[in-house]
N, C-alpha and C positions, 0 to 999 in steps of 0.2 A: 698257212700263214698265221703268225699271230697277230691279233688285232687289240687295241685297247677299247675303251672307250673311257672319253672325261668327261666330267661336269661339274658344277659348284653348285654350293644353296650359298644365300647369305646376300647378293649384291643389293638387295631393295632395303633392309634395315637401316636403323640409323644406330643399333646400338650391335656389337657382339663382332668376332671375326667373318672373314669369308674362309668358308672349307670347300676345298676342291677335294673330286677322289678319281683314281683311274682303275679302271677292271678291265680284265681277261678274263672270257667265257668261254668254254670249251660247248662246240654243238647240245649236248647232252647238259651241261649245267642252266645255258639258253634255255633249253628246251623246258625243262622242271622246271625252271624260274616263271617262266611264263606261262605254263599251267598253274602257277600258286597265283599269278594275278600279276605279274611285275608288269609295270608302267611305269610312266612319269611321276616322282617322284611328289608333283603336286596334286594329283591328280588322284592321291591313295590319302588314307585317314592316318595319320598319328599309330595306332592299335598296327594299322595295315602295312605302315613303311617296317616299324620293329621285330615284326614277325619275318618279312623279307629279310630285313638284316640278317638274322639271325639264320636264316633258310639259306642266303650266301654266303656266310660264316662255316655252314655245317657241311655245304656241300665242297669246302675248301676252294671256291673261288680265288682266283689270286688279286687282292688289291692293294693299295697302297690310298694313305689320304694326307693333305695337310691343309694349315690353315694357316692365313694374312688375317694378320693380326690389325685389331683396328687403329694402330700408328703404322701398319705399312701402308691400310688404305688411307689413311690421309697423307701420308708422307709423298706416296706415289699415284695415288687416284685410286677407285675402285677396281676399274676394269683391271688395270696393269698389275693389281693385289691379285686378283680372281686369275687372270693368266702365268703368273708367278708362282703360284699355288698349284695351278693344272699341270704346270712343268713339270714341279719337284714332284708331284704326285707318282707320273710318269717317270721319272728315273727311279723312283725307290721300289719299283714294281719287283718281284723278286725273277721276273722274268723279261726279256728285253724288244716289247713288242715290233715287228716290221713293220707296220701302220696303226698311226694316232688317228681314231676318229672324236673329233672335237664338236662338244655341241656350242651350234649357235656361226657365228658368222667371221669368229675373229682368230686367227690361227696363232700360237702361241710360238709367241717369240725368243728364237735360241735353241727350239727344240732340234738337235740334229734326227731325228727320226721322220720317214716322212709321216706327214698329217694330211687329213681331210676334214672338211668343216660341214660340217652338216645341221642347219638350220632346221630346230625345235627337232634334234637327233633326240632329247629326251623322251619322243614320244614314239618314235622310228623303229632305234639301233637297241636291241636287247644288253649291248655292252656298256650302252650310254645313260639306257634306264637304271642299270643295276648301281652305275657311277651316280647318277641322281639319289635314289635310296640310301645309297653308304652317308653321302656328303649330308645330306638333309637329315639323316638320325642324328649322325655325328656332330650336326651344329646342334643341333637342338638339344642335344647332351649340353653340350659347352654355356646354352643359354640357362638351361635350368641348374648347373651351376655358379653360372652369374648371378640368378636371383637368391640364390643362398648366401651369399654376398653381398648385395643390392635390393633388399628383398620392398623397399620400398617402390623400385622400378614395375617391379610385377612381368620380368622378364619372362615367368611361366608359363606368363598368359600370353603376352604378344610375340616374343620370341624376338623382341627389337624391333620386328616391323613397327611402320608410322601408322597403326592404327589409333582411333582416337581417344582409347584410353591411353595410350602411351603419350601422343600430344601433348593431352591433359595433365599426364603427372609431370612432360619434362617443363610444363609452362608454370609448373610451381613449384618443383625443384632446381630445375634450369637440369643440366648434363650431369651424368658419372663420368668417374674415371673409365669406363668401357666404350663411352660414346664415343663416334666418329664425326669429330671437331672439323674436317675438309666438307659436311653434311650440314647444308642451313637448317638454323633453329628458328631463325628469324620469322618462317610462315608457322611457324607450332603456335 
């Protein structure tokens, strides 16, 4: 049976998209992956997520990723950005999984394939780990792009999170054009 796994990074920031990604692990790519350390994607250093990457890059993994952009999370709310995203991840898969395993508790809406929801799967489903790692390189690419752009946000450091050097700069610049405006500024 083919099995996927999703997941996103991105839903706690107040600035940058949300990236979903979905994988297909064959037993034997699992198995290497999790001898290199693969886990939750929080749960691994910055050094340790991009080495992954790249270890399921090489060993041809199949995935697929995308990102809601931060006028669809405001436009549609975060969550239904982050499920949006989990979707199309999973249709551009180059192969058409029989079961979506979804981390977390909210199943994604319109998916004709069946799904299974599996609460903190990122720390569980070696398919769901490997979909944490894509997505959370993959944002974090996109932020340290932003601050090439923004560089007074100092998106390199925070990565968007509401950390309180990040508070601090938007309470004296007020917002970018990156920021997600449906996100109070008002407690910054």
């Amino acid at each position: 049976m083919t099995v996927a796994g999703v997941d996103e990074a991105g839903r706690g920031p107040l600035a940058g998209p949300v990236v979903a990604a979905a994988a297909v692990l064959t037993r034997d790519q699992a198995r290497e992956l999790m001898a290199l350390g693969l886990k939750d994607s929080k749960a691994l250093s910055p050094r340790r997520r991009e080495a992954l990457f790249e270890a399921i890059r090489s060993l041809n993994v199949q995935w697929r990723a995308q990102a809601a952009s931060w006028g669809r999370i405001d436009r549609t709310h975060v969550l239904k950005a982050s499920l949006w995203a989990m979707g199309m991840a999973v249709m551009a898969l180059p192969v058409r999984p029989q079961l979506v395993l979804v981390d977390g508790s909210v199943p994604i809406e319109g998916l004709r394939i069946p799904q299974r929801c599996v609460v903190k799967g990122d720390s569980k489903v070696p398919s769901i780990m490997a979909a944490s790692v894509i997505a959370k390189v993959l944002r974090d690419r996109v932020m340290l792009a932003l601050d090439r752009l923004y560089p007074q946000y100092r998106f390199a450091s925070h990565k968007g999170y509401p950390t309180e050097e990040h508070r601090r700069i938007l309470s004296q610049l007020g917002p970018s054009p990156v920021h997600r405006r449906s996100f109070s500024f008002r407690r910054i």
